[in-house]
C-alpha positions as CSV (number, residue, x, y, z in Angstrom):
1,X,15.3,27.9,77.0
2,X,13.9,24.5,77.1
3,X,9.9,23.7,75.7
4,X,7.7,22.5,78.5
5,X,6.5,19.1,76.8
6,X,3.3,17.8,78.5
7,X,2.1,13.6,77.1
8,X,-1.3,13.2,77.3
9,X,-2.3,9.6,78.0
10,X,-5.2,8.0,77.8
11,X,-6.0,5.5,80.7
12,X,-8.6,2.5,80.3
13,X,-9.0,3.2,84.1
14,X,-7.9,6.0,85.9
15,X,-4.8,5.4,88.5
16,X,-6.4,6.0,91.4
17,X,-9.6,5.8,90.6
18,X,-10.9,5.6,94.6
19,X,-10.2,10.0,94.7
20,X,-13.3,12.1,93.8
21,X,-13.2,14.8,90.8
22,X,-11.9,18.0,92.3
23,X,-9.3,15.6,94.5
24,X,-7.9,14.7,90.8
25,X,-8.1,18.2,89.6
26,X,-6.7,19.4,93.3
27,X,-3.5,17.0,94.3
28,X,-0.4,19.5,94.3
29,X,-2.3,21.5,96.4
30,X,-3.5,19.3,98.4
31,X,-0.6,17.2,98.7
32,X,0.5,20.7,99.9
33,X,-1.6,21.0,102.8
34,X,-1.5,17.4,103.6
35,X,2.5,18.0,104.4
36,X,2.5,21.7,105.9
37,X,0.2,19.7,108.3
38,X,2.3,17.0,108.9
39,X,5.5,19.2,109.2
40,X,3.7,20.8,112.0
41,X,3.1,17.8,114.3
42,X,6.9,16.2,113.7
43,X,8.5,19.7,114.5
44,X,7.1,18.7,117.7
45,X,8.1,15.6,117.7
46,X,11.5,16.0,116.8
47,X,11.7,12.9,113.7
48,X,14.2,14.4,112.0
49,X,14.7,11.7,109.5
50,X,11.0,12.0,108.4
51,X,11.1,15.5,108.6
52,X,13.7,16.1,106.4
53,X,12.1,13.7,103.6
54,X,8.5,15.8,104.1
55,X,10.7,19.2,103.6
56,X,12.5,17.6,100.2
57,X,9.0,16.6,98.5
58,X,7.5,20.1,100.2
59,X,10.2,22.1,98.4
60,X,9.4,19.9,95.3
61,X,6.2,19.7,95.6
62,X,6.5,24.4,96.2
63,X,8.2,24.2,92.7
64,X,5.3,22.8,91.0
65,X,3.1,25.4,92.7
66,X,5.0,28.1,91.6
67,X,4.9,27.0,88.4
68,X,1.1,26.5,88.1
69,X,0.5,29.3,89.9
70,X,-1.7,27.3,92.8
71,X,-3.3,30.7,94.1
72,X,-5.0,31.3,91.0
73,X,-5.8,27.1,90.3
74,X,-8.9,27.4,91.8
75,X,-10.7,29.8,89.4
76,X,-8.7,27.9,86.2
77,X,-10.7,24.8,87.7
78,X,-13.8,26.9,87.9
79,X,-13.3,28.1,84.3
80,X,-12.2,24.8,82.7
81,X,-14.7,22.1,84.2
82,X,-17.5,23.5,82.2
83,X,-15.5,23.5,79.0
84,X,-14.5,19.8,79.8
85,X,-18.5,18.9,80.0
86,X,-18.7,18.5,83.8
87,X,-20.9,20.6,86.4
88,X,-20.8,21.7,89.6
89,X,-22.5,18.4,91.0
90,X,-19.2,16.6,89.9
91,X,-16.8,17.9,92.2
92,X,-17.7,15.1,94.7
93,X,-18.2,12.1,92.2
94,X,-15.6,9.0,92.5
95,X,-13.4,9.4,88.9
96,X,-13.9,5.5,88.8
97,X,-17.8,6.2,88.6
98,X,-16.8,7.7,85.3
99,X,-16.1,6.0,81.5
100,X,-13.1,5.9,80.0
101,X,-14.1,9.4,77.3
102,X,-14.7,11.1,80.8
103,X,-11.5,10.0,82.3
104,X,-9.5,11.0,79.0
105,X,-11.2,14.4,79.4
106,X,-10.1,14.6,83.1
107,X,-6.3,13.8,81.5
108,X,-6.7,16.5,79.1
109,X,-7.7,18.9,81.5
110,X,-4.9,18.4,84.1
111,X,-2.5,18.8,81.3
112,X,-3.7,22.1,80.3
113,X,-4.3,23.6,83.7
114,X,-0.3,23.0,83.4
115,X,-0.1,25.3,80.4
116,X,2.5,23.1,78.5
117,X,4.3,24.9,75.4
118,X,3.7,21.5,73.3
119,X,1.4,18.3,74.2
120,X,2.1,15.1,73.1
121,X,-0.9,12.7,72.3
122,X,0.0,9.2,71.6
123,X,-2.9,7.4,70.0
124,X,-5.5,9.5,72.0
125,X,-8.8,8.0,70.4
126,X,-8.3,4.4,71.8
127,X,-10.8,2.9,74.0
128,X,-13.1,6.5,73.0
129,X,-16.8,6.3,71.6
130,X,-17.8,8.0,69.0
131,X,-19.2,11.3,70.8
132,X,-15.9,11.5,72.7
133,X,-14.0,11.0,69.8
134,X,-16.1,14.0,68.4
135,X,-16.2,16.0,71.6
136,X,-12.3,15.5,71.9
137,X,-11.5,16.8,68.3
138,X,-14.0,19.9,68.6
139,X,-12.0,21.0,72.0
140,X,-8.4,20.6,70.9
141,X,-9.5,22.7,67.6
142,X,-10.2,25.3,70.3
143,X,-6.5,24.9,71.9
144,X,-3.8,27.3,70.8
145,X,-1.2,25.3,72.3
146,X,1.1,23.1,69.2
147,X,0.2,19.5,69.5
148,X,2.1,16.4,68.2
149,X,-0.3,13.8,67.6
150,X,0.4,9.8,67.1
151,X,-2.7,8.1,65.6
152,X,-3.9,5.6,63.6
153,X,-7.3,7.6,62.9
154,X,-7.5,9.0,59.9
155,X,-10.7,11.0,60.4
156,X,-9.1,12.4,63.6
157,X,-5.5,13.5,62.0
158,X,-7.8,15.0,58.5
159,X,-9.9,17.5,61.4
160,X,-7.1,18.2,63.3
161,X,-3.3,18.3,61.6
162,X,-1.7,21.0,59.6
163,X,1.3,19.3,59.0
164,X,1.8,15.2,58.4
165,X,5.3,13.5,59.2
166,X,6.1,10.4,57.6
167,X,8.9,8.2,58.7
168,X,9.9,5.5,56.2
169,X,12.7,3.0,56.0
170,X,14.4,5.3,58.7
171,X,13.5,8.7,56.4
172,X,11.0,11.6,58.0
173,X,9.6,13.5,55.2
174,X,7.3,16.2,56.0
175,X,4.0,16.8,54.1
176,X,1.8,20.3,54.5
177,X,-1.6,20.0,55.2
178,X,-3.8,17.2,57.0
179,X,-4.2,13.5,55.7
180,X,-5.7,13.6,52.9
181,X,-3.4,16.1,51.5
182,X,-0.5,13.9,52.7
183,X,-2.0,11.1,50.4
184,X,-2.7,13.3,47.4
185,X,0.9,14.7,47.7
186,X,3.0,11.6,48.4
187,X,1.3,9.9,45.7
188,X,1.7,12.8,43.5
189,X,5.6,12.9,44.4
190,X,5.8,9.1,44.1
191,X,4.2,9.4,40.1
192,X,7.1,11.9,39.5
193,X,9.5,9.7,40.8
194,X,9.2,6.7,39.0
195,X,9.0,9.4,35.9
196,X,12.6,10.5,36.6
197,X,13.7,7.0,37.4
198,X,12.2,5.9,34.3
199,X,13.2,8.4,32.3
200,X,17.1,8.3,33.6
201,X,16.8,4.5,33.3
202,X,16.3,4.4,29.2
203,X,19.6,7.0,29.5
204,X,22.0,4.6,31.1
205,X,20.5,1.4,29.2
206,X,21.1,3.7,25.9
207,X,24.8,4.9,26.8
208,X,25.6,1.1,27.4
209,X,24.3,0.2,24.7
210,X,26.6,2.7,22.9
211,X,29.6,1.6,25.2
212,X,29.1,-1.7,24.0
213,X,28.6,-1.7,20.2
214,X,31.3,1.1,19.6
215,X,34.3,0.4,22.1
216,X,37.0,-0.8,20.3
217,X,36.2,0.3,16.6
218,X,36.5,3.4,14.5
219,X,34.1,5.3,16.9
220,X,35.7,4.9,20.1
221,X,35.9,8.5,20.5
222,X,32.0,8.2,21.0
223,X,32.1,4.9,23.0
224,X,34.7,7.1,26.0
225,X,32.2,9.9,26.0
226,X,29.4,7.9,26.5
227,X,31.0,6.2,29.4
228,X,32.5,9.7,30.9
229,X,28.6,10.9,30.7
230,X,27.6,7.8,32.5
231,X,30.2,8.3,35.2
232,X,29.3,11.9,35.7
233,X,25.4,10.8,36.3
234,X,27.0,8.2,38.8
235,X,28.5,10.8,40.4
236,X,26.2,13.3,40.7
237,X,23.6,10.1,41.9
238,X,21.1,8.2,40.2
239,X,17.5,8.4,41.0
240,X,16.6,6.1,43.5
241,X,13.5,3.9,42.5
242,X,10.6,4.4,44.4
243,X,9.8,2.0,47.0
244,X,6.9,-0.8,46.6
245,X,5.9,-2.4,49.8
246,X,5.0,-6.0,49.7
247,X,1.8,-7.1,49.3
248,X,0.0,-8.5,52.2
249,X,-1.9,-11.5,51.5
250,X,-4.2,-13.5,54.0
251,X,-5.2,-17.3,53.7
252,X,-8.1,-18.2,55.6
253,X,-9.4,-21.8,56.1
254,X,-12.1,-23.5,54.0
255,X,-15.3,-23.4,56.1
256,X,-18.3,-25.2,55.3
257,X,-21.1,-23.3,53.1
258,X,-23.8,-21.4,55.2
259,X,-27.1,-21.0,54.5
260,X,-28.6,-17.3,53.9
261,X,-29.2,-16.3,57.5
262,X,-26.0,-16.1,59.5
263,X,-27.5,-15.1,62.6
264,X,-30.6,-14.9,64.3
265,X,-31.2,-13.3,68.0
266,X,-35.1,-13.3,69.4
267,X,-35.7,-11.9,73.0
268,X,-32.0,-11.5,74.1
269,X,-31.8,-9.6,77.6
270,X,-28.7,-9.4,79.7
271,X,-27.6,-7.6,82.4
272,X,-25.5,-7.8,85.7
273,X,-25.2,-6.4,88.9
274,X,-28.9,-4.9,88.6
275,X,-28.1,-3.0,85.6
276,X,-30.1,-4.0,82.6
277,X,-27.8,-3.3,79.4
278,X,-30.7,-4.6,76.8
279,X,-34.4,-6.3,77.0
280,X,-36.0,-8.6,73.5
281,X,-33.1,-8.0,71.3
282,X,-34.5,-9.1,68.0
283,X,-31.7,-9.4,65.3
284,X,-31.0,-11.3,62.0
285,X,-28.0,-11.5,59.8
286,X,-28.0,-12.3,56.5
287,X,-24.9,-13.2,54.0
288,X,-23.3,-10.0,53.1
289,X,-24.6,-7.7,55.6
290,X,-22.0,-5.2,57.3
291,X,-23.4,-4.5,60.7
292,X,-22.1,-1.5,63.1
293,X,-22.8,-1.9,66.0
294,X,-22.4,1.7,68.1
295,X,-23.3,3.4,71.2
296,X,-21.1,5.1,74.0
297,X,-19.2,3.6,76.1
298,X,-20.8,0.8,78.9
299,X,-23.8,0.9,76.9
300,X,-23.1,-3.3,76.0
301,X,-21.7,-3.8,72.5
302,X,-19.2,-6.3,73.1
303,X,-21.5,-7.4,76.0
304,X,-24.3,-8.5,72.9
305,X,-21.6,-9.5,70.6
């Protein structure tokens, strides 16, 4: 029996973003009635051509249904748009109208209305704020469904994983826990590695040493058994030594010296399209400062930077 395997992906605008809410959260069904209907008026008109490509996507399209269960879709919508955040009011709003942390929740929902038996999420905090960062981590905690999750957020994969897998020079090694527990252990398992490595290292350099001062002479005997032993530890294999990655150095180019205040901003308003963003900005920056600058999305942080 194969897994149903659902990918959630996160768009930085929603393919066709013209269709309201409830169109999104409706299109089997009413792709559904859009072809009954049109089955209806070519029986009449006899394109059999047409007709038979209608009744191929209908029977597809009656697969799906079956699978979801499209009688009882209606109340999972019900049920599930106030979990995701949106009201009532929403069912009519264009999805375009919405940011990108409200689009990723409409994604999220469609997927589960599907009941998948694992979802995939490839890097699902891009182009998120912070609160939909926050709101997305506290609803998948809630989820009972497995999840195998590709990200680069370390916050995110400490709240929400129970097991890390690491893939390394072509080597998956699995690590229980979150994160943070995948750190403490690999470096944990790395110190007893280069123990072992050590360890067996001072072994080989002392039986060649013994190979080399006593073959040929009046211990011999003692020279052959030192190279047998050294064979049999071949053999058996060698501890490998740990991998060091490369250090990563970056050269940047000599700039002149500035003076204390990098930056300074004094009535800065901007806007477009009738929408003021922000009115007398004052801001200063001074060497050494580390500035965040945060607020959801649309609000106009790159706007100001």
């Amino acid at each position: 029996m194969f897994a149903d395997f659902r990918f959630l992906e996160v768009y930085t605008q929603w393919p066709g973003c013209s269709v309201c809410l409830l169109d999104a959260a409706f299109r089997i069904k009413h792709s559904l009635l859009a072809i009954s209907s049109c089955t209806g008026c070519l029986f009449n008109n006899m394109a059999v051509l047409v007709l038979q490509a209608l009744l191929d996507k209908l029977d597809k399209l009656n697969a799906q249904a079956i699978n979801l269960d499209v009688n009882l879709l209606d109340k999972k919508i019900d049920q599930m748009m106030p979990e995701l955040g949106f009201m009532a009011a929403d069912n009519d709003r264009l999805v375009a109208s919405y940011s990108g942390g409200w689009q990723m929740r409409m994604c999220l929902g469609k997927l589960l209305l599907q009941e998948p038996d694992v979802l995939l999420l490839d890097e699902p905090t891009n182009h998120l704020d912070l609160d939909a960062i926050e709101w997305l981590e506290g609803y998948l905690k809630q989820q009972d469904v497995p999840m195998v999750i590709v990200s680069h957020d370390r916050e995110f994969l400490d709240n929400l994983c129970t097991k890390i897998v690491e893939t390394e020079r072509g080597v998956a090694t699995t690590y229980k826990g979150n994160y943070t527990c995948y750190m403490n252990q690999k470096s944990e398992r790395e110190a007893l590695q280069w123990t072992a490595y050590e360890k067996q290292q001072k072994e080989i350099d002392k039986l060649q040493d013994l190979i080399r001062r006593l073959s040929g002479g009046a211990q011999s005997g003692r020279a052959a058994a030192a190279e047998k032993q050294l064979e049999r530890m071949k053999a058996e294999g060698l501890i490998e030594k740990p991998f060091v990655p490369k250090k990563r150095t970056f050269t940047f180019p000599p700039v002149e010296k500035m003076g204390q205040t990098v930056l300074s901003i004094k009535g800065l308003s901007h806007g477009y399209n009738g929408r003021l963003l922000f009115k007398d900005v004052d801001l200063e920056i001074e060497q050494g400062e580390r500035i965040a600058i945060i607020g959801p999305n649309g609000a106009g942080k790159s706007t100001l930077l």
